[in-house]
Each structure stands twice: as C-alpha cells, then as structure tokens.
DRENMI-303172 format. One record per residue: residue in one letter; x, y, z of N, C-alpha, C, CB in turn; residue number from 1. Coordinates in nm, 3 decimals. Glycine has a CB too. Layout:
N
<rec resn="A" n_east="X" n_north="Y" n_up="Z" ca_east="X" ca_north="Y" ca_up="Z" c_east="X" c_north="Y" c_up="Z" cb_east="X" cb_north="Y" cb_up="Z" resi="NUM"/>
...
! end
This chain:
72
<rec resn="X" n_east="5.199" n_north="13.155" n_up="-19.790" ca_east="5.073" ca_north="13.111" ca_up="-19.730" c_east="4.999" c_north="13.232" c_up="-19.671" cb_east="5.098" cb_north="13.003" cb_up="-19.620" resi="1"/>
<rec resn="X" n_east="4.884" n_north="13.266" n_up="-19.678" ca_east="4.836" ca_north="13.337" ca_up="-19.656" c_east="4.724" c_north="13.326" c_up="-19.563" cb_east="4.830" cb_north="13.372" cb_up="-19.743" resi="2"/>
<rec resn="X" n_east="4.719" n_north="13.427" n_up="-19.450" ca_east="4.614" ca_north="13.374" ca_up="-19.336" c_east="4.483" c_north="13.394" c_up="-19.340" cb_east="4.638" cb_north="13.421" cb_up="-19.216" resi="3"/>
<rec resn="X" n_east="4.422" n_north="13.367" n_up="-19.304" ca_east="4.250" ca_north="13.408" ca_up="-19.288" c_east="4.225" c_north="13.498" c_up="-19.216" cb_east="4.157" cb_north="13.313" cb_up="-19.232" resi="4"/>
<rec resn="X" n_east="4.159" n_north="13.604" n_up="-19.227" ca_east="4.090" ca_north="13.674" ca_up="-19.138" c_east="4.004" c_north="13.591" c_up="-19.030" cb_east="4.012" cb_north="13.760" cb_up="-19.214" resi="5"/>
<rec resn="X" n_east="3.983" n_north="13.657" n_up="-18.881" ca_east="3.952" ca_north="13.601" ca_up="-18.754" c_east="3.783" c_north="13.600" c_up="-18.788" cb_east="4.014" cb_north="13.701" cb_up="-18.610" resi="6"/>
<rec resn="X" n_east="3.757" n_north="13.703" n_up="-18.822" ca_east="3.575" ca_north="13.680" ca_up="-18.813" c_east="3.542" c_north="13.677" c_up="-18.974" cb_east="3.468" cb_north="13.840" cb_up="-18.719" resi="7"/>
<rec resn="X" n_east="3.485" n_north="13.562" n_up="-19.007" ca_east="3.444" ca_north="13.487" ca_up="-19.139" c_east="3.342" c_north="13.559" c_up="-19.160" cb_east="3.411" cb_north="13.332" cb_up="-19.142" resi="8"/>
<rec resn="X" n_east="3.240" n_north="13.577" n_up="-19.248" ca_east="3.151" ca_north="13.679" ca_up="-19.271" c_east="3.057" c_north="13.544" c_up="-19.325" cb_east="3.202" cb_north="13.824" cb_up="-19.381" resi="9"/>
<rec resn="X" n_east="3.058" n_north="13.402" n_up="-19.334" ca_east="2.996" ca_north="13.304" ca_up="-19.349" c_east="2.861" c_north="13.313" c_up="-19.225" cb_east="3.104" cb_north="13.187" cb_up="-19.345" resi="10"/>
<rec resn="X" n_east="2.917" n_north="13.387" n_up="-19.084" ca_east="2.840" ca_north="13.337" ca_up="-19.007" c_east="2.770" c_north="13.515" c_up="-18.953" cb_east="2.929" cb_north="13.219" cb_up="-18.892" resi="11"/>
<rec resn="X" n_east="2.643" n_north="13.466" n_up="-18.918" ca_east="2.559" ca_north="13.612" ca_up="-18.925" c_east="2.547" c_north="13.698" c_up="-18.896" cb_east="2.489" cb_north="13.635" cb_up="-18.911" resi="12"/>
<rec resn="X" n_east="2.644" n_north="13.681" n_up="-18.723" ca_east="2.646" ca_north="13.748" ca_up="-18.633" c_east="2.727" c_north="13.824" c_up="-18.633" cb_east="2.642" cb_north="13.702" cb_up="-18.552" resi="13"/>
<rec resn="X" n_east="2.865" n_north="13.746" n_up="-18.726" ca_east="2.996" ca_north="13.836" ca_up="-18.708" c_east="2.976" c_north="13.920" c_up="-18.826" cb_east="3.152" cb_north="13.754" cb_up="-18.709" resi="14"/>
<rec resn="X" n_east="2.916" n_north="13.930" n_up="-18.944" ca_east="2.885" ca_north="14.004" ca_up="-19.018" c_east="2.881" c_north="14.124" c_up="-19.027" cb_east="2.822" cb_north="13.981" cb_up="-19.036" resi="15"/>
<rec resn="X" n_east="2.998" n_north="14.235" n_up="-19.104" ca_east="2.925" ca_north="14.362" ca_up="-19.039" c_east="2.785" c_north="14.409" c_up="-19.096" cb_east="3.018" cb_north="14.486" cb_up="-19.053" resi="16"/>
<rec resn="X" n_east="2.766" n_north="14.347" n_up="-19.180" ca_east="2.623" ca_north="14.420" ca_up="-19.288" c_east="2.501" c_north="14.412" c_up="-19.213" cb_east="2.581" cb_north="14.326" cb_up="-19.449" resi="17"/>
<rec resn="X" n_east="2.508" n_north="14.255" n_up="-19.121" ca_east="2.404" ca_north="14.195" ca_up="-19.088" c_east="2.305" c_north="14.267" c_up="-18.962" cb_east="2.455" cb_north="14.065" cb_up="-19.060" resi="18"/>
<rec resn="X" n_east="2.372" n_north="14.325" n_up="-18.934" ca_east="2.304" ca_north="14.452" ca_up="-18.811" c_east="2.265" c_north="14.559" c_up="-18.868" cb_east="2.406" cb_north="14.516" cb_up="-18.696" resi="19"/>
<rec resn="X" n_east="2.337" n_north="14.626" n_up="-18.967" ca_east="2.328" ca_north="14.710" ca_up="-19.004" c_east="2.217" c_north="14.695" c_up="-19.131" cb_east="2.449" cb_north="14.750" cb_up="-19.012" resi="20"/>
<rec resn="X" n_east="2.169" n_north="14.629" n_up="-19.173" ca_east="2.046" ca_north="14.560" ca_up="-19.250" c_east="1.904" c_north="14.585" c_up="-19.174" cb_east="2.073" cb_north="14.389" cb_up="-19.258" resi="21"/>
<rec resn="X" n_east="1.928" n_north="14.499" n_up="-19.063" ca_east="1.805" ca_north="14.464" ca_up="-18.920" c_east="1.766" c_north="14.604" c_up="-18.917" cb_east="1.873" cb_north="14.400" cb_up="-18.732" resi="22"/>
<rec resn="X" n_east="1.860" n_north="14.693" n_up="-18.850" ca_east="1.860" ca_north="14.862" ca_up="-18.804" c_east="1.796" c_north="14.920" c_up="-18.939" cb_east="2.043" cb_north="14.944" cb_up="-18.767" resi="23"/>
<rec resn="X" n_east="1.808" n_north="14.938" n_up="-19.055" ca_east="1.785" ca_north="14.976" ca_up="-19.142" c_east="1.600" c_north="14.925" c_up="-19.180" cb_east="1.905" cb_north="14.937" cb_up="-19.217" resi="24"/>
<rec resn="X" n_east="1.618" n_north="14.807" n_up="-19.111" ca_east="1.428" ca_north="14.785" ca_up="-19.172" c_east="1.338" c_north="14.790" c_up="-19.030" cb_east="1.386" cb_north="14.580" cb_up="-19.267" resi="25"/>
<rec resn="X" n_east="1.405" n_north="14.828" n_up="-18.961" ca_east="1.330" ca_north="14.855" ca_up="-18.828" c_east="1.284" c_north="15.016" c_up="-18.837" cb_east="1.438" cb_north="14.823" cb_up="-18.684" resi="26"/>
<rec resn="X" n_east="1.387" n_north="15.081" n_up="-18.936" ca_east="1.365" ca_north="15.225" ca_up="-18.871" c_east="1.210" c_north="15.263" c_up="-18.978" cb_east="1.540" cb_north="15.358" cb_up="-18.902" resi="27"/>
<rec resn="X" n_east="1.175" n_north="15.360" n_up="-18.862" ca_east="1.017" ca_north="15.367" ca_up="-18.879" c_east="0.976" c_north="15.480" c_up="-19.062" cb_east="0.946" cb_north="15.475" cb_up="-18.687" resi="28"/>
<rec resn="X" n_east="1.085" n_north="15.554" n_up="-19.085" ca_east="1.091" ca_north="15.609" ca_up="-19.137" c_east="1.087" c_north="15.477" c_up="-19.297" cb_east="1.187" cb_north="15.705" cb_up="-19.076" resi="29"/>
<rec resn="X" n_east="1.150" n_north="15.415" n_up="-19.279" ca_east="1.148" ca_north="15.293" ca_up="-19.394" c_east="1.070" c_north="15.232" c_up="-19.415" cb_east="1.214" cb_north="15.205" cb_up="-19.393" resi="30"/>
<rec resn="X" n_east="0.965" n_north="15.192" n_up="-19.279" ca_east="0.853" ca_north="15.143" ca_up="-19.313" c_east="0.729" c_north="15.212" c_up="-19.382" cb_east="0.823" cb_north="15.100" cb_up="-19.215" resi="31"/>
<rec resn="X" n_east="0.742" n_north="15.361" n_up="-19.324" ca_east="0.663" ca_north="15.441" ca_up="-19.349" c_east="0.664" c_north="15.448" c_up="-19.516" cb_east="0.694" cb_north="15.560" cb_up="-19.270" resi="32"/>
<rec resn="X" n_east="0.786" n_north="15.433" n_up="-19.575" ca_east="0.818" ca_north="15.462" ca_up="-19.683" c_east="0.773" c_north="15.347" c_up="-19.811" cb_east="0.954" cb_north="15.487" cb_up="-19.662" resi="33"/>
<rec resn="X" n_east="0.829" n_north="15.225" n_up="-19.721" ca_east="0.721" ca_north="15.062" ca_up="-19.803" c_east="0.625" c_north="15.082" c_up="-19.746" cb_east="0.756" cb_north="14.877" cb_up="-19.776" resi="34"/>
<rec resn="X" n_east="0.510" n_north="15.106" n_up="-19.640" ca_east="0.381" ca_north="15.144" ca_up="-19.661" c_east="0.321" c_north="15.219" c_up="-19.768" cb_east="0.355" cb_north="15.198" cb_up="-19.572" resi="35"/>
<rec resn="X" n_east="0.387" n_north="15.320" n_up="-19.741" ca_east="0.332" ca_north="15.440" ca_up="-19.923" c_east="0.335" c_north="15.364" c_up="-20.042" cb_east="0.463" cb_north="15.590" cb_up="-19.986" resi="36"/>
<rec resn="X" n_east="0.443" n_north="15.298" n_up="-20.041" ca_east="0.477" ca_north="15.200" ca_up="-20.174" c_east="0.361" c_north="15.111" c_up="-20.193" cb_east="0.616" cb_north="15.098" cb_up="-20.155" resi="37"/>
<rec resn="X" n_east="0.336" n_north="15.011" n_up="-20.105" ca_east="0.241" ca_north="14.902" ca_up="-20.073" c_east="0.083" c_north="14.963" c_up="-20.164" cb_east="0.227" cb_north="14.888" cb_up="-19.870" resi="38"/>
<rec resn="X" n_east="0.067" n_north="15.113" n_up="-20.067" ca_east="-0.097" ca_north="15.139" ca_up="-20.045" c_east="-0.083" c_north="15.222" c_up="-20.164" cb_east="-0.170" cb_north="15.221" cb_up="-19.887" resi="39"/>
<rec resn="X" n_east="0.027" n_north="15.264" n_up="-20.277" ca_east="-0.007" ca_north="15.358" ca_up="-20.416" c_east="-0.010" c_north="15.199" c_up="-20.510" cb_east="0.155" cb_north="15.514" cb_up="-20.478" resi="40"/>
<rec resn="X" n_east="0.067" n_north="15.109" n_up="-20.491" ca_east="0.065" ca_north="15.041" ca_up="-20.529" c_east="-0.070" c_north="14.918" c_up="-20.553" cb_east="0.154" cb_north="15.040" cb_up="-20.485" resi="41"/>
<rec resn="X" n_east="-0.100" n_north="14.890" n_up="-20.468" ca_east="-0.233" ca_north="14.767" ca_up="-20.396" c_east="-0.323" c_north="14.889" c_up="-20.400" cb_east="-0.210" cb_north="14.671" cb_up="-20.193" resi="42"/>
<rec resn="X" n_east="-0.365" n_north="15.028" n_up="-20.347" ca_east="-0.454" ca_north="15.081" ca_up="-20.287" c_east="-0.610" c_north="15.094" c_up="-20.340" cb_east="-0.400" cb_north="15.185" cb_up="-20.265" resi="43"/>
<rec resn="X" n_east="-0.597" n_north="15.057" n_up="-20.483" ca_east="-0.719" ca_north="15.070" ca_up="-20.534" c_east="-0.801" c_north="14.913" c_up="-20.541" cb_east="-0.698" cb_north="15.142" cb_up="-20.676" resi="44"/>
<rec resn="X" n_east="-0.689" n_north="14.830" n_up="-20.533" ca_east="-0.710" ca_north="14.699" ca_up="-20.501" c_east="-0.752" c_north="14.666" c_up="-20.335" cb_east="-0.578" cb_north="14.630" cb_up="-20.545" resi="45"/>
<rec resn="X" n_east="-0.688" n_north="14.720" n_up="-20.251" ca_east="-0.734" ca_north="14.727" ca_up="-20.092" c_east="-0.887" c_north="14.793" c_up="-20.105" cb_east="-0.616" cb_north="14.841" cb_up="-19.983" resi="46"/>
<rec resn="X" n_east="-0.880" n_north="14.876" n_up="-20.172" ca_east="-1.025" ca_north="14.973" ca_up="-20.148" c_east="-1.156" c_north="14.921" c_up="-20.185" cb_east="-1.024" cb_north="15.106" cb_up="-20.232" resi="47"/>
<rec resn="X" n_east="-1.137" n_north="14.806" n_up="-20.342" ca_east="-1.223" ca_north="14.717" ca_up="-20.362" c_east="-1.250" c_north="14.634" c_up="-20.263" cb_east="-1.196" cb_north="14.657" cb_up="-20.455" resi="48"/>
<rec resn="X" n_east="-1.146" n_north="14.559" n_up="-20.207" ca_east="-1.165" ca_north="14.445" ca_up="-20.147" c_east="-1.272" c_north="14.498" c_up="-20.017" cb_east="-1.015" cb_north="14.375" cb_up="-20.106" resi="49"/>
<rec resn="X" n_east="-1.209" n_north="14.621" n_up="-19.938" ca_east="-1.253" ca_north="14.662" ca_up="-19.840" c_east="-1.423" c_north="14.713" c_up="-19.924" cb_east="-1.137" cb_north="14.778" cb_up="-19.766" resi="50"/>
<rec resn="X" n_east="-1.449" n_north="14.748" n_up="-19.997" ca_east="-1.610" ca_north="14.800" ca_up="-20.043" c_east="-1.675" c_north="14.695" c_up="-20.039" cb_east="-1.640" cb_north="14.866" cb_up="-20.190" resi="51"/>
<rec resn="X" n_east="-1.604" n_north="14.590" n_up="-20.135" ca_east="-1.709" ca_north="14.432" ca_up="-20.170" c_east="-1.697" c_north="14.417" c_up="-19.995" cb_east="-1.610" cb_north="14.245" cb_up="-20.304" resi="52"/>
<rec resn="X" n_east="-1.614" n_north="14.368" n_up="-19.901" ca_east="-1.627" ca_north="14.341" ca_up="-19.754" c_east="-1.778" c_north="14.378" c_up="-19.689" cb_east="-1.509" cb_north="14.431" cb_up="-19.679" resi="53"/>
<rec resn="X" n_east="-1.750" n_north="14.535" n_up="-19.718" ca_east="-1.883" ca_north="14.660" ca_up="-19.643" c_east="-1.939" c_north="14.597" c_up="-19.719" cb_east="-1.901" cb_north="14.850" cb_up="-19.650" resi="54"/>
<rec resn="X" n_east="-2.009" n_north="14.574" n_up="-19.848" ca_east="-2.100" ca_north="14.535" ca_up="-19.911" c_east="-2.167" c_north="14.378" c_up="-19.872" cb_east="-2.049" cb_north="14.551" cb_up="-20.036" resi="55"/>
<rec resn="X" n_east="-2.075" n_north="14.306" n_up="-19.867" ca_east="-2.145" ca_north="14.170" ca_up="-19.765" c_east="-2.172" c_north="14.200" c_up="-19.635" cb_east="-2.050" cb_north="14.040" cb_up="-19.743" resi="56"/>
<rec resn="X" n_east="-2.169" n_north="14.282" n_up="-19.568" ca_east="-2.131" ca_north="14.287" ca_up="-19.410" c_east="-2.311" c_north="14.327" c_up="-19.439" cb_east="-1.975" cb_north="14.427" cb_up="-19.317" resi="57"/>
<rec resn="X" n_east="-2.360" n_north="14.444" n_up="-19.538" ca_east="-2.478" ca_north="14.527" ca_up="-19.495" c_east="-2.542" c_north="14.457" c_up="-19.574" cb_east="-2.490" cb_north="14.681" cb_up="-19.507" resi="58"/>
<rec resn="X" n_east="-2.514" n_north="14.365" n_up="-19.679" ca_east="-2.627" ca_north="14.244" ca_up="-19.700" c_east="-2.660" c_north="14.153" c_up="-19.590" cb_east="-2.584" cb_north="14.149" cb_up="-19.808" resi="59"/>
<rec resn="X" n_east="-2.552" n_north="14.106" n_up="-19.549" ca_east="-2.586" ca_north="14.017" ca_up="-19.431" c_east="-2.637" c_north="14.105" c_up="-19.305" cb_east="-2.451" cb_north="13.929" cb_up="-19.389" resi="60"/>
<rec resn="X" n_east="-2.635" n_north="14.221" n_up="-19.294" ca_east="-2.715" ca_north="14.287" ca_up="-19.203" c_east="-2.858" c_north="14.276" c_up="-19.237" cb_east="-2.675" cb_north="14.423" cb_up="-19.192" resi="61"/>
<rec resn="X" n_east="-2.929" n_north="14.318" n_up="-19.372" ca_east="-3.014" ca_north="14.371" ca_up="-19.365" c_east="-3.100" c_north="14.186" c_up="-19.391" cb_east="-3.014" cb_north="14.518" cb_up="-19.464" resi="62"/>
<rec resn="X" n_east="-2.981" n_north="14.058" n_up="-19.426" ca_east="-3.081" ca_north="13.982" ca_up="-19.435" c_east="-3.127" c_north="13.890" c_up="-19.280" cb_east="-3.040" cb_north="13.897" cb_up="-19.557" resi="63"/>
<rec resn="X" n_east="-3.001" n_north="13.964" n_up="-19.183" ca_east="-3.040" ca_north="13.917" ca_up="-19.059" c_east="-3.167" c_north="13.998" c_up="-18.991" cb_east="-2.916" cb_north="13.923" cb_up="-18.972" resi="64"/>
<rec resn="X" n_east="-3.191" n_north="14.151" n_up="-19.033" ca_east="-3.303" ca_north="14.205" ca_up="-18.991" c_east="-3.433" c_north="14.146" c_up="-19.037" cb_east="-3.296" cb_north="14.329" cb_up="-19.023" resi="65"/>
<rec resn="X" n_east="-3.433" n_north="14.135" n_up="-19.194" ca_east="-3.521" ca_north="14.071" ca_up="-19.216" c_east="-3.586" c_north="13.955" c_up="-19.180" cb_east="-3.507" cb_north="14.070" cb_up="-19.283" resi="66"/>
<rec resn="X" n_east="-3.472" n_north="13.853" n_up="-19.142" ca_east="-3.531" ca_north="13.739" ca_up="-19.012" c_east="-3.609" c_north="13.737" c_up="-18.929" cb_east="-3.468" cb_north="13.705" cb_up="-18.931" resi="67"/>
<rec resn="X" n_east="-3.551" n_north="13.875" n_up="-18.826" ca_east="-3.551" ca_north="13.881" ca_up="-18.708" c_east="-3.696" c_north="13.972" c_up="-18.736" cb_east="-3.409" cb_north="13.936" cb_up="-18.630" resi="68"/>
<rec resn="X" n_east="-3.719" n_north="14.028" n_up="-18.863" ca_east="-3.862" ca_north="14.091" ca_up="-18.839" c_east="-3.987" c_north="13.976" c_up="-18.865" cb_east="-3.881" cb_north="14.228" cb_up="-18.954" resi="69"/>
<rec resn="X" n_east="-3.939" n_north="13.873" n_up="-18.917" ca_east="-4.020" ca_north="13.794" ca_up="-19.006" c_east="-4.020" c_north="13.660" c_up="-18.868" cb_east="-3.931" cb_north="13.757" cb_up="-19.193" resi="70"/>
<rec resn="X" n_east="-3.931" n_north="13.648" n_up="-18.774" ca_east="-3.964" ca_north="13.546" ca_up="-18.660" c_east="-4.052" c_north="13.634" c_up="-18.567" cb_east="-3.822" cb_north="13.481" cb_up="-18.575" resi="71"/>
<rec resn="X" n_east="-4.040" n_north="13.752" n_up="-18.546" ca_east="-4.129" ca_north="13.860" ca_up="-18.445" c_east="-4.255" c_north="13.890" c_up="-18.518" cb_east="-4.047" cb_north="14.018" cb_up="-18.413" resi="72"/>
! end
C-alpha cells in the first residue's frame, strides 16, 4: 500500500508552481516584454483606431464651432 503525499497539488495554494507563476507575471520586466509583443503586434491597428478617433474628435470640433458661429 502505498501512501499519499501530505500536500496534494489538486489545491492552489499548496502548489509549488502556483506562486511561482503569479511572481513570474507580476514581474515588470514580463510585462514590459507582452507589451512589445501586444504594440508590434496590434500597433498599426492601435494607430488606425487612434487616427480615425483624432479624426472624429476634430470633425466634431469643427462642427461644434460651426454652430456656435452660426447661433452668434
């Protein structure tokens, strides 16, 4: 018969991986590293989105001026 080990690795806490996972995506250096990934990846796609954005923002500027010249 053979015994069980005391800490089951079923549960999260007793886990040794499971800390050592957390620590690993906290450290800033990793994020830094899936950021680069993210923004070579998405970045030309972020850059559209962000232009079309500016591009409604200064339509809707220039059609709120135009209001505001056309109620004055």
């Amino acid at each position: 018969m053979r015994k069980t080990p005391q800490h089951s690795s079923s549960d999260g806490s007793s886990n040794p991986h499971h800390h050592e996972t957390q620590m690993r995506w906290c450290c800033p250096s990793r994020l830094a590293a899936a950021a680069s990934c993210l923004r070579n990846r998405d970045g030309s796609r972020l850059r559209e989105y962000f232009s079309q954005t500016v591009k409604a923002r200064t339509n809707a500027l220039k059609w709120f001026e135009g209001a505001v010249s056309n109620v004055f």
